[in-house]
C-alpha positions as a LaTeX table, in Angstrom:
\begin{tabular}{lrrr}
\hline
Residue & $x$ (\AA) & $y$ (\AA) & $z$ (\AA) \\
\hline
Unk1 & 0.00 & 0.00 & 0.00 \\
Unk2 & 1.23 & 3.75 & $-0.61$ \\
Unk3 & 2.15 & 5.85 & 2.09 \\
Unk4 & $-0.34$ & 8.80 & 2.25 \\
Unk5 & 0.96 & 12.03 & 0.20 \\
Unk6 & $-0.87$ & 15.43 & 0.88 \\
Unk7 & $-0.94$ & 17.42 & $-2.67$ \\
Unk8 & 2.09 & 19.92 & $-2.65$ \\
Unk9 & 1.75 & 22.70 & $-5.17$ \\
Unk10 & 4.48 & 22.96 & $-7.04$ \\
Unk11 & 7.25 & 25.39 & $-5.47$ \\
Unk12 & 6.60 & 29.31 & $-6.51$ \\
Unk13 & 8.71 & 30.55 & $-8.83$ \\
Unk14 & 11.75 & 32.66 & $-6.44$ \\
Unk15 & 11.74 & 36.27 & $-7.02$ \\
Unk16 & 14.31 & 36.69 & $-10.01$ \\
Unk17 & 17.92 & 38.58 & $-9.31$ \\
Unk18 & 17.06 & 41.21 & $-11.08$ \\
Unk19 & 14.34 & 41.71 & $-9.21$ \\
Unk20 & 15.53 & 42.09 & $-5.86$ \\
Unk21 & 16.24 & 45.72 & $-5.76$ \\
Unk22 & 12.83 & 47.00 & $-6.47$ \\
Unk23 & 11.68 & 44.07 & $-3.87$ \\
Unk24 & 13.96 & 46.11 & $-0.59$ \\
Unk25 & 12.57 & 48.89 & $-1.48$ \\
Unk26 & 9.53 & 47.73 & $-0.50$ \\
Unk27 & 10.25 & 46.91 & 3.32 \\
Unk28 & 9.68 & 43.51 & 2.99 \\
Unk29 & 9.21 & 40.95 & 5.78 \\
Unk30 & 11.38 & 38.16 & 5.76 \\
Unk31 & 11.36 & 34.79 & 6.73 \\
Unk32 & 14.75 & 32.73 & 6.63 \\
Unk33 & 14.31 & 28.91 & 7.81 \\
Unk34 & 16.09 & 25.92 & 7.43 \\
Unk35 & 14.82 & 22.61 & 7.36 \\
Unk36 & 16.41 & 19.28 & 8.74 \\
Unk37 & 14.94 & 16.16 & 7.12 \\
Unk38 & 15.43 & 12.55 & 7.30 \\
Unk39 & 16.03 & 12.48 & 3.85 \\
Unk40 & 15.57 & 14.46 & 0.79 \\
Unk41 & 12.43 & 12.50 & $-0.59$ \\
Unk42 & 9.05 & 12.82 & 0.63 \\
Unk43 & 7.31 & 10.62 & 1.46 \\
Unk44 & 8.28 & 8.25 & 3.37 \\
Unk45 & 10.67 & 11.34 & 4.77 \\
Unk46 & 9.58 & 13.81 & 7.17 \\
Unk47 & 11.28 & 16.96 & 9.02 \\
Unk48 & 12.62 & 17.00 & 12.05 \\
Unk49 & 13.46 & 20.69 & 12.69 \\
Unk50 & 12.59 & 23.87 & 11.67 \\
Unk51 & 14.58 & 27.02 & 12.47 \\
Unk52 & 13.55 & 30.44 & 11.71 \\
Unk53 & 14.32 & 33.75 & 11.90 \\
Unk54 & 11.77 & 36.45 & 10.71 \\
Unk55 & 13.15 & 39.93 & 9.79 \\
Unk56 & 10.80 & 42.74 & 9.92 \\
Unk57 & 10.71 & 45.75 & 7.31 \\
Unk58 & 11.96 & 48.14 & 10.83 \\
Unk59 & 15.27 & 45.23 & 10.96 \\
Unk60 & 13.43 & 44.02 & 14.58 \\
Unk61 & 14.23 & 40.10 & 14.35 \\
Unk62 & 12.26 & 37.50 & 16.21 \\
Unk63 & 13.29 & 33.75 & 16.17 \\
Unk64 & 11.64 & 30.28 & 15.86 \\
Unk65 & 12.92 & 27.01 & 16.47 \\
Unk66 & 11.72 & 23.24 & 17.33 \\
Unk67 & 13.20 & 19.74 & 16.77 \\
Unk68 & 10.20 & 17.80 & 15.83 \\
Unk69 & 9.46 & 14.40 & 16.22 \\
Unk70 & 9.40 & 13.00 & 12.05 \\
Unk71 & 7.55 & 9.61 & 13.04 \\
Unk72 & 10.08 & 7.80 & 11.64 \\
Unk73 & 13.52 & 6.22 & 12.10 \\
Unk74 & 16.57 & 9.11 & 11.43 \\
Unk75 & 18.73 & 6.89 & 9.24 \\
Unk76 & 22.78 & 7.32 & 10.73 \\
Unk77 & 23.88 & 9.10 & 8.04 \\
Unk78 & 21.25 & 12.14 & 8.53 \\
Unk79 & 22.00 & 11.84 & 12.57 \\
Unk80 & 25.87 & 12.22 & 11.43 \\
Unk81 & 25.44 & 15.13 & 9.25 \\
Unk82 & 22.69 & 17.02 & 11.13 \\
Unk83 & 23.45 & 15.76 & 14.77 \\
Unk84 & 19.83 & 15.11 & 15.72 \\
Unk85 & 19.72 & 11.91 & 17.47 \\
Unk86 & 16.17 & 9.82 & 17.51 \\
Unk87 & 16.39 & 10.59 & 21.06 \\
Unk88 & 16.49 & 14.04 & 20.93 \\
Unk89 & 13.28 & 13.56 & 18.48 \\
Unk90 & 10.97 & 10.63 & 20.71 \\
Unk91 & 9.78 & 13.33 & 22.40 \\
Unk92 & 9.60 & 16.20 & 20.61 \\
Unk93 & 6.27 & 17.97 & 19.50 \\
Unk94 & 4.33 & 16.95 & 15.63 \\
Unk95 & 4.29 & 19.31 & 13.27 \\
Unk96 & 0.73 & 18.91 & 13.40 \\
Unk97 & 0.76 & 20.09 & 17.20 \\
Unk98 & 2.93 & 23.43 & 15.69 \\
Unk99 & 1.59 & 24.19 & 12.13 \\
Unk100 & $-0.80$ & 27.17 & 13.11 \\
Unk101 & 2.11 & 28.72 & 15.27 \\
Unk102 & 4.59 & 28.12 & 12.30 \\
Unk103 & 1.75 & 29.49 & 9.73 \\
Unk104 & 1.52 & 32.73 & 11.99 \\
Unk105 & 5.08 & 33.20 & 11.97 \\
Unk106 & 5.82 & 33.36 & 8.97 \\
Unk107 & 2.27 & 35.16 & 7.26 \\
Unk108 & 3.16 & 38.52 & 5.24 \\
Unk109 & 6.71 & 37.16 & 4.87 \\
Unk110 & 8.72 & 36.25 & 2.18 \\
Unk111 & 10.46 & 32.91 & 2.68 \\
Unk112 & 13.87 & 33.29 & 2.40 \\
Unk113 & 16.14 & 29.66 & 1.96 \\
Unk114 & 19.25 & 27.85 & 0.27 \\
Unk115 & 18.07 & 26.56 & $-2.15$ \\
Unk116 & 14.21 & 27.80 & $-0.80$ \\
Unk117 & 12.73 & 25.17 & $-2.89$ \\
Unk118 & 13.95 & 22.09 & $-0.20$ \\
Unk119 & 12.75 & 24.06 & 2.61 \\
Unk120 & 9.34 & 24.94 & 0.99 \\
Unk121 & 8.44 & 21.55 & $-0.47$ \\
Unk122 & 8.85 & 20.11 & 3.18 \\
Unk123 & 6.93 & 23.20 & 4.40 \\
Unk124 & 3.85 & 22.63 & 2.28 \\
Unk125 & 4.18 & 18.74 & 2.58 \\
Unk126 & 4.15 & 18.69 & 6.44 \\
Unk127 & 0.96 & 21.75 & 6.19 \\
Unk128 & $-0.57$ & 19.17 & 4.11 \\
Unk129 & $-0.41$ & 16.40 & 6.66 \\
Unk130 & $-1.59$ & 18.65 & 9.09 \\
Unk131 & $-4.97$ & 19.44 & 6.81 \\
Unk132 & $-3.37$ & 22.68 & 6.00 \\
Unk133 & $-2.32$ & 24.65 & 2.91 \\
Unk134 & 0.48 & 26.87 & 2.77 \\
Unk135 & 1.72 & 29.13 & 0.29 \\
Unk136 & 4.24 & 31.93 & 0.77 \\
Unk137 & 6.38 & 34.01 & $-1.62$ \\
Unk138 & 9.70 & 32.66 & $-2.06$ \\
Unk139 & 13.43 & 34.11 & $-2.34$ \\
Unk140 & 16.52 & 32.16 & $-3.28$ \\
Unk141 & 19.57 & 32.95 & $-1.87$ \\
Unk142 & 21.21 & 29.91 & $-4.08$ \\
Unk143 & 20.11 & 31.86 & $-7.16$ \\
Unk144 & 21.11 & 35.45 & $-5.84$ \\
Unk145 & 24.36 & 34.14 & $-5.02$ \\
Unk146 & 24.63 & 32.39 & $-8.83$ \\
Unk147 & 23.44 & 35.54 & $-10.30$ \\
Unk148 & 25.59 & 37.73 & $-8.06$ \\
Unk149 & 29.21 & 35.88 & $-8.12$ \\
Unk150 & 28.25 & 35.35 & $-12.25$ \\
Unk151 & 30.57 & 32.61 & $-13.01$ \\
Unk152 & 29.87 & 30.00 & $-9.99$ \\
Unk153 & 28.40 & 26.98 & $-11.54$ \\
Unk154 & 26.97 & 25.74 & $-8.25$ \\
Unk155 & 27.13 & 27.63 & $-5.07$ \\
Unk156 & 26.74 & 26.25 & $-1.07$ \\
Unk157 & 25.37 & 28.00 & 1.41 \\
Unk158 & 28.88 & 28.27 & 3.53 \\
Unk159 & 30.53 & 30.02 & 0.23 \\
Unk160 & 28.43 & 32.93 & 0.50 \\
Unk161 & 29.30 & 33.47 & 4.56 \\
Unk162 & 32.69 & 34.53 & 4.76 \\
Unk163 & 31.35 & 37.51 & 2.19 \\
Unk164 & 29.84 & 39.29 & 4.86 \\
Unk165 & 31.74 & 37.86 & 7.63 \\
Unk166 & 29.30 & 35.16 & 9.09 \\
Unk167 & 30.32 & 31.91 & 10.09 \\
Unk168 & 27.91 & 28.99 & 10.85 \\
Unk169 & 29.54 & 26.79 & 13.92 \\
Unk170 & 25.84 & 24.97 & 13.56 \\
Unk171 & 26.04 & 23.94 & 9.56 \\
Unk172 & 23.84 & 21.58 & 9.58 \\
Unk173 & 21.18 & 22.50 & 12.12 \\
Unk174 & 18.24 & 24.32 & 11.27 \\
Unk175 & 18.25 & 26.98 & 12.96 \\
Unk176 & 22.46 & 27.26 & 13.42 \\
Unk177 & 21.43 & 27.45 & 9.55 \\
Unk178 & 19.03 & 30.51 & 9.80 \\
Unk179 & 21.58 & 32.43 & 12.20 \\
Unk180 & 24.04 & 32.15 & 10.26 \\
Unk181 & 22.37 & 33.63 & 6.75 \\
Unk182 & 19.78 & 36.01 & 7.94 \\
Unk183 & 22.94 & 38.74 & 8.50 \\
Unk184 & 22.86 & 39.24 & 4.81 \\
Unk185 & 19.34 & 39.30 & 4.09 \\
Unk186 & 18.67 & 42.05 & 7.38 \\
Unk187 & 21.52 & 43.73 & 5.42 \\
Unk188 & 19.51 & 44.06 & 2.26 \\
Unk189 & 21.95 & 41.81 & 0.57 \\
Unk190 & 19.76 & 38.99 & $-0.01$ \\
Unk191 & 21.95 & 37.00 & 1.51 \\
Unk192 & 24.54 & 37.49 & $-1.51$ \\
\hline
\end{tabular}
């Protein structure tokens, strides 16, 4: 039998480069997040934190983080990269239990991610299980950062931090993740 998938919308289109100028003039409202996952398909793979940092257009920040408990086994390979133990998980809250907090958080904002389209996708998938939809505009920092260092075939998220001087001691935590890039987007950067 198939595991039960919730319709995702396909991801927005991301606000193009060129775009982003007339966008900060604006005072938009920001959003960065990470996700953590136990894995990159969905389903059977679920998330299993969420980190988030939302910028408003004044540059006052407010933060949001939880580990969440995915359901499901976190393969050794995940708990080696990301450093979330099933442990730290069995107890942790459903994303069901958090999706109207999370939906609050982040309403007016712009979702800001690298690459957004991961973080999104697992976003809308989880809403989904939860009965919800979700749908929020979307910037890319992994295409600002193509766009603005024109020549880089394929850039990671930890090439575009020593730019601005931002290090990420948590690289592969959700919210170390968020910490680490929102500098550049409160900056007006874009995170580029």
């Amino acid at each position: 039998m198939a595991a039960f998938r919730p319709r995702v919308a396909r991801p927005l289109a991301t606000l193009p480069p060129d775009d982003l100028p007339a966008l900060l003039g604006k005072n938009p409202v920001f959003v960065v997040l990470d996700v953590e996952a136990t894995g990159g398909n969905f389903p059977p793979e679920r998330m299993m934190e969420l980190g988030m940092v939302r910028i408003e257009s004044d540059g006052s920040q407010r933060t949001w983080e939880s580990l969440l408990n995915p359901e499901r086994e976190i393969p050794p390979f995940v708990a080696d990269l990301t450093g979330i133990r099933p442990a730290m998980v069995r107890q942790a809250p459903l994303f069901s239990d958090l999706a109207s907090e999370i939906d609050e958080f982040s309403q007016g904002a712009w979702l800001v991610g690298h690459p957004v389209s991961f973080d999104y996708r697992y976003l809308c998938y989880e809403m989904g299980l939860a009965g919800r939809t979700y749908e929020r505009p979307l910037l890319c920092t992994q295409a600002l950062a193509r766009h603005f260092f024109a020549g880089t075939a394929f850039v990671f998220f930890g090439q575009t931090l020593p730019r601005f001087g931002n290090s990420n001691d948590r690289p592969s935590s959700g919210f170390g993740g968020c910490l680490a890039h929102h500098r550049p987007v409160s900056q007006g950067d874009g995170g580029c």
